[in-house]
C-alpha positions in Angstrom: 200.0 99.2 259.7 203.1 97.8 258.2 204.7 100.6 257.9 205.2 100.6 261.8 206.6 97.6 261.5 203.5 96.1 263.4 200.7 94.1 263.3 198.0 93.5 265.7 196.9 89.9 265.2 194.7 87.7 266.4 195.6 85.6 269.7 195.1 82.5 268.2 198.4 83.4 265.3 200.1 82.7 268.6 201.7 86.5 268.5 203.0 87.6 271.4 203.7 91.6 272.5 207.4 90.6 271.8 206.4 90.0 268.6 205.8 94.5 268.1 208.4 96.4 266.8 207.4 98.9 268.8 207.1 96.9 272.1 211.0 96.1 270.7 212.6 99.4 269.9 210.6 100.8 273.2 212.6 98.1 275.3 216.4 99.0 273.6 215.6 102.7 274.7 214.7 102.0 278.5 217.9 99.5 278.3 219.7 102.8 277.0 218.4 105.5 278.8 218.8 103.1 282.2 222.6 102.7 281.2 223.1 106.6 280.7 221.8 107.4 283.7 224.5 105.1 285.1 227.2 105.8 283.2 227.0 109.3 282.1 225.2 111.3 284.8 227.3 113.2 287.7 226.1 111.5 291.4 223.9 114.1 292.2 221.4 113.2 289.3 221.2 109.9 290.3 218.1 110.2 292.4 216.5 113.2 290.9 216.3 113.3 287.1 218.1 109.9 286.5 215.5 108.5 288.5 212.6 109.9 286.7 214.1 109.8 283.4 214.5 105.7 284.0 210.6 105.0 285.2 209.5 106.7 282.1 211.7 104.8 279.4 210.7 101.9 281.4 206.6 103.4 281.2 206.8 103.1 277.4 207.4 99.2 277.0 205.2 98.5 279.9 202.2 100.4 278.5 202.5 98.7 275.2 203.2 95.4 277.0 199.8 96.1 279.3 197.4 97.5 276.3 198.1 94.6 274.1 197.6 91.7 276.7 194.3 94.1 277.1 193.9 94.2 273.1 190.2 92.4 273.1 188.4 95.9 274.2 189.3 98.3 271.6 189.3 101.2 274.6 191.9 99.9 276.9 194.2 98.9 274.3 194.0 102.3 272.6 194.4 103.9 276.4 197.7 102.0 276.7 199.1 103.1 273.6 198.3 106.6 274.4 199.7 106.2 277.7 202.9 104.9 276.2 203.2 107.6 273.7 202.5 110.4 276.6 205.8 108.1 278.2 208.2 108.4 275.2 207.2 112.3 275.3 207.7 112.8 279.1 211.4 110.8 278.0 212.1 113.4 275.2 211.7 115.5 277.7 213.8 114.7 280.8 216.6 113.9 277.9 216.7 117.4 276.5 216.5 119.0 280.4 219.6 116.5 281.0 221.2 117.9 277.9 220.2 121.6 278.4 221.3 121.4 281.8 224.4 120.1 281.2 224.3 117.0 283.1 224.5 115.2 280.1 227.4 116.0 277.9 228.0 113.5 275.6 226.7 115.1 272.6 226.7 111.5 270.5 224.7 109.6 273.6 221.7 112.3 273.8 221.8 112.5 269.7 221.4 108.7 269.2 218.7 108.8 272.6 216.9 111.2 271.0 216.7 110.1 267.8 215.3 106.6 268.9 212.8 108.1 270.6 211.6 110.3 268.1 211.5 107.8 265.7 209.6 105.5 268.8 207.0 108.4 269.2 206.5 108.2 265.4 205.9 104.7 265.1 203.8 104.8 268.1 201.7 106.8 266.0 201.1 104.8 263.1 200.7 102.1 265.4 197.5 104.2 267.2 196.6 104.7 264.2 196.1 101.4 262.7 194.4 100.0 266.4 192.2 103.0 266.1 191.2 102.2 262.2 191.2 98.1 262.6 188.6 98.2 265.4 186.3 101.1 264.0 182.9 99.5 263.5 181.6 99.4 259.9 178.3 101.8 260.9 176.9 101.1 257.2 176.7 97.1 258.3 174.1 98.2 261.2 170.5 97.3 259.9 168.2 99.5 262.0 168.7 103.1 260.6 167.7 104.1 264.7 170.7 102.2 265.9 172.7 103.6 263.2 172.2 107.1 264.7 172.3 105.8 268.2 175.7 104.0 267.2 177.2 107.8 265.8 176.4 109.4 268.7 178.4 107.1 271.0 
């Protein structure tokens, strides 16, 4: 887990979702992409791609933000994150049909763009993956061998 950068603590350590790294880097990319969209999109992408491109920057900080003040039940939090990963992809997305479009034309602001949220998607990962491994149940703990197999199959 810290190699994300992350740590999912307990509520009483006081830790707050602006605490994450990746609640952190997610909120400097929707700040980014928000100011592209304002300074280096032509008028007529203003309400079309810009648009979109803005609500799903925004999506990825939000989810995060959402799952972890849901972090108690193991299935919402983990639904968040996923949701803000699917976000950060949708983003990649809208960037590179900005770029390949040629809306966007400054090479250096799509480069640094995308390279943020590449390196957000990865850390997103990590962080899944450490949520996903700190609330797995230890199946070995559960006494009854019956409720052992009942607990697998769930």
């Amino acid at each position: 887990m810290r190699d994300a950068g992350c740590e999912v603590q307990d509520a009483r350590s006081g830790m707050s979702y602006r605490d994450l790294e990746i609640w952190k880097l997610a909120r400097e990319i929707a700040i980014a992409v928000h100011r592209m969209t304002l300074q280096n999109l032509p008028k007529f992408e203003m309400y079309e791609q810009a648009s979109q491109i803005r609500r799903s920057a925004k999506s990825i900080s939000s989810n995060i933000v959402e799952g972890y003040g849901r972090r108690r039940y193991k299935q919402e939090f983990f639904r968040f994150l996923v949701f803000a990963h699917g976000s950060c992809d949708e983003t990649i997305d809208h960037l590179e049909v900005l770029f390949e479009t040629g809306s966007l034309t400054n090479k250096v602001v799509y480069r640094d763009l995308s390279a943020g949220l590449d390196l957000l998607g990865r850390k997103l990962n990590v962080f899944i993956d450490s949520v996903e491994r700190l609330h797995r149940t230890n199946r070995g703990d559960i006494p009854n061998p019956a409720t052992r197999i009942a607990h697998l199959v769930s």
